[in-house]
Backbone as JSON, one array per atom type, in Angstrom:
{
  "sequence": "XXXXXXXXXXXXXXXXXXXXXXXXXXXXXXXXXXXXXXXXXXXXXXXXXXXXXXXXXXXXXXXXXXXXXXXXXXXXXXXXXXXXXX",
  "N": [[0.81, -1.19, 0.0], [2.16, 1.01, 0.45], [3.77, 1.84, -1.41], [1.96, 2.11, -3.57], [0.83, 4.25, -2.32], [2.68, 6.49, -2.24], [3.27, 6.41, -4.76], [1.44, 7.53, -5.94], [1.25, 10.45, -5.05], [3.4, 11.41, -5.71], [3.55, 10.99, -8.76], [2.73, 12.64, -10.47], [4.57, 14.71, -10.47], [6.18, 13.51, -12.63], [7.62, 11.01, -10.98], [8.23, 7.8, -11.05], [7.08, 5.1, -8.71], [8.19, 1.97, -7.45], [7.77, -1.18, -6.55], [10.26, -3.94, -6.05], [9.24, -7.4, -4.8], [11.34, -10.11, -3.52], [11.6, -13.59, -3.98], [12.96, -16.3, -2.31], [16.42, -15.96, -2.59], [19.4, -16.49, -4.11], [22.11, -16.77, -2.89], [25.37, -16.26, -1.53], [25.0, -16.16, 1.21], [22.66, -17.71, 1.49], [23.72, -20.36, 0.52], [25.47, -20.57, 2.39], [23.76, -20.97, 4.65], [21.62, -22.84, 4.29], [20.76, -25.67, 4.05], [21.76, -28.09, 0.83], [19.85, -29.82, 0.63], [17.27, -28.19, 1.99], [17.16, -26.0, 0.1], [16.82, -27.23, -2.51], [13.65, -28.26, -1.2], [12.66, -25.95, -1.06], [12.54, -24.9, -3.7], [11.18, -26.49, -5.14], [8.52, -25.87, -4.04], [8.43, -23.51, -5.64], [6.48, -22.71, -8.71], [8.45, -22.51, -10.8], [10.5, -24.25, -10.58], [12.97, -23.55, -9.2], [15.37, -21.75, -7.15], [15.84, -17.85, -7.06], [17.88, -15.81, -8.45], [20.95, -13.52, -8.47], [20.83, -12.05, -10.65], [17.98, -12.46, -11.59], [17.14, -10.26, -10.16], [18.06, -8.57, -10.57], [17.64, -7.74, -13.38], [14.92, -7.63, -13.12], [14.75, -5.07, -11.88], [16.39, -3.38, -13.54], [14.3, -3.27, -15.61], [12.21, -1.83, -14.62], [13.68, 0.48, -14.0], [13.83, 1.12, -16.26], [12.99, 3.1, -19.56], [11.43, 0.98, -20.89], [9.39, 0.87, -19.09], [7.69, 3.2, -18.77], [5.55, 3.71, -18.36], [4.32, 2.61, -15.78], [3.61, 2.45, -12.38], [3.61, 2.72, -9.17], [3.43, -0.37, -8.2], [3.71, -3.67, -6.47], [6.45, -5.77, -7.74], [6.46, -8.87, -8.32], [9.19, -10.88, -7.83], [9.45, -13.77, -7.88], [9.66, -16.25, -9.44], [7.02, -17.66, -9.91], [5.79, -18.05, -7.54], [3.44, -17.31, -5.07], [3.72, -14.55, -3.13], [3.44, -13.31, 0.36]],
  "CA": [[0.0, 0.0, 0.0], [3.08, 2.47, 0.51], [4.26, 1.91, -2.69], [0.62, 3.05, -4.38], [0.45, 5.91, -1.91], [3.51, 7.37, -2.88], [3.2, 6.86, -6.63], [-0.03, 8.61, -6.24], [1.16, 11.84, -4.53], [4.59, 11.75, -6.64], [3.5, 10.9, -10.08], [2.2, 14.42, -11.3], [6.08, 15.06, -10.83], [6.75, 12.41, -13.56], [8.4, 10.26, -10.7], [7.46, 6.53, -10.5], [7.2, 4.82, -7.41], [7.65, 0.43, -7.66], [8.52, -2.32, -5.77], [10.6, -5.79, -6.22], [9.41, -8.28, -3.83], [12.0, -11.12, -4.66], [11.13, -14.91, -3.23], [14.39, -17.04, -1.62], [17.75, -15.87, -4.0], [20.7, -18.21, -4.01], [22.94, -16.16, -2.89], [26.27, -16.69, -0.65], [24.35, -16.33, 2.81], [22.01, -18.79, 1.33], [24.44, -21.18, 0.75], [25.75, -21.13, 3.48], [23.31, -21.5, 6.14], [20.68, -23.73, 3.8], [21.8, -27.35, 3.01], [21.14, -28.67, -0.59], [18.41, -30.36, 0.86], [16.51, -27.14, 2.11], [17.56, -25.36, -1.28], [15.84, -28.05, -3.23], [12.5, -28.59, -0.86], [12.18, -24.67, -1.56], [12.76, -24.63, -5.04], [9.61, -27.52, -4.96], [7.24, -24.94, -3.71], [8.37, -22.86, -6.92], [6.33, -23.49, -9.91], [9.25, -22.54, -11.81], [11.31, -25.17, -10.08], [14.25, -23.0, -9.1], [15.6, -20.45, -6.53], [15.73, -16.98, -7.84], [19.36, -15.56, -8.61], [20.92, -12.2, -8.36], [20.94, -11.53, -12.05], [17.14, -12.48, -11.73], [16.52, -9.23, -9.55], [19.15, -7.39, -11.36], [16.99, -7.69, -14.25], [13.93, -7.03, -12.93], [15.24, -3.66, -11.78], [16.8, -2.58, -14.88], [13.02, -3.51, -16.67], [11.45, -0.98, -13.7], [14.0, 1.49, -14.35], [13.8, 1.4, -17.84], [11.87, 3.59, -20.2], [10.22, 0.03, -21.08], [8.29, 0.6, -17.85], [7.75, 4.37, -18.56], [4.01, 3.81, -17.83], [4.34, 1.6, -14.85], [4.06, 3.19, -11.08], [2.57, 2.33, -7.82], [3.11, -1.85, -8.36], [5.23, -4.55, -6.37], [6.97, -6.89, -9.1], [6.61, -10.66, -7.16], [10.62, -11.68, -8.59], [9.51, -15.2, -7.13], [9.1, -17.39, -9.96], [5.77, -18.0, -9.84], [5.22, -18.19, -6.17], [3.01, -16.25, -4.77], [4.24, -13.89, -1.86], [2.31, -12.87, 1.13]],
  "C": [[0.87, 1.27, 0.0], [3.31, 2.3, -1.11], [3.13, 2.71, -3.7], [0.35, 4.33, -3.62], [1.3, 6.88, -2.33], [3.92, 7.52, -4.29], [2.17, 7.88, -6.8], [0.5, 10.13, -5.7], [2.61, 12.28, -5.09], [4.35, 11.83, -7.85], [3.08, 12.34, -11.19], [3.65, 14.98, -11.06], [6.73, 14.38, -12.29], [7.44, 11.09, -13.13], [7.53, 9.22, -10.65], [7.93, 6.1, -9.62], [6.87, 3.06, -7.27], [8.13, 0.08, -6.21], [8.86, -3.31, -5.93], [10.11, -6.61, -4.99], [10.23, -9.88, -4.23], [11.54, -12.4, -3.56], [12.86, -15.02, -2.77], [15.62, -16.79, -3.5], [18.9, -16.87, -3.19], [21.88, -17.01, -3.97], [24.2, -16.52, -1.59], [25.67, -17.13, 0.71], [23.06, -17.53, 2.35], [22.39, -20.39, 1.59], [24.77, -21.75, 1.55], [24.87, -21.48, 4.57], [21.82, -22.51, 5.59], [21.06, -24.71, 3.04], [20.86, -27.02, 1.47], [20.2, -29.24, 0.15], [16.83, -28.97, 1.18], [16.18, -26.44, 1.16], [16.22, -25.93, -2.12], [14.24, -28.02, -3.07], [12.24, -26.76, -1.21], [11.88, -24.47, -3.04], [11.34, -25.75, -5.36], [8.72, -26.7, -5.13], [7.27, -23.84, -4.93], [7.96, -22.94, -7.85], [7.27, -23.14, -10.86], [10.44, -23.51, -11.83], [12.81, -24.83, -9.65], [14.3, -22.06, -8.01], [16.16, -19.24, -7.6], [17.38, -16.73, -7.96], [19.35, -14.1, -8.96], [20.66, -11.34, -9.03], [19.21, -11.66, -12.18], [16.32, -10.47, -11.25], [16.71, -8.66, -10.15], [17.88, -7.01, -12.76], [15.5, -6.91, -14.67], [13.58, -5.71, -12.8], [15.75, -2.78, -12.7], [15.47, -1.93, -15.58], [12.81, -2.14, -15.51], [12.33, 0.36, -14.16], [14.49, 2.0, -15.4], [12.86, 2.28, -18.18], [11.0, 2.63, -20.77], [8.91, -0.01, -20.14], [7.75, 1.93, -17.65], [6.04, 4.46, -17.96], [3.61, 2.68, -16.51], [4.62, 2.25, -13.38], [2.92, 2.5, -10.25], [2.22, 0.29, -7.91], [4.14, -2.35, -7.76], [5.2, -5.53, -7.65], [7.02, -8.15, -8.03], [8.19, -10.72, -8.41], [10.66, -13.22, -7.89], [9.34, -16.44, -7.97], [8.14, -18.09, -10.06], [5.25, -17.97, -8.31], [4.78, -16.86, -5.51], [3.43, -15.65, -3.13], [2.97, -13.35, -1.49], [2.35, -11.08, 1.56]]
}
């Protein structure tokens, strides 16, 4: 809801106002403190069958702060691979 309140009272500036929400990334601190077994039973609950990766966010963030997204404000992006976040 912050994210749509402050697109709404910024956007007559021209600024947009998103959000990434990313699911479990595979990233070093992952590694380390989540066996391959944990890794895996997560990546289950993914219908894309994978944990997300850094280059996944990276990506996502570029698209948002692209002029591809020039008409795009006040939305979280789920970066979860299909899984839906709460």
């Amino acid at each position: 809801m912050l994210t749509s309140q402050v697109a709404n009272e910024v956007g007559k500036h021209s600024v947009r106002v998103n959000c990434l929400a990313p699911h479990t990334v595979l990233v070093e601190r992952t590694r380390r403190f989540m066996s391959e077994e944990q890794q895996r039973q997560i990546a289950a609950e993914i219908p894309l069958g994978r944990l997300g990766t850094p280059e996944d966010v990276a990506l996502a963030t570029l698209f948002l702060a692209s002029e591809n997204s020039s008409w795009i404000t006040g939305v979280t992006l789920d970066v979860a691979g299909g899984k839906a976040t709460d």
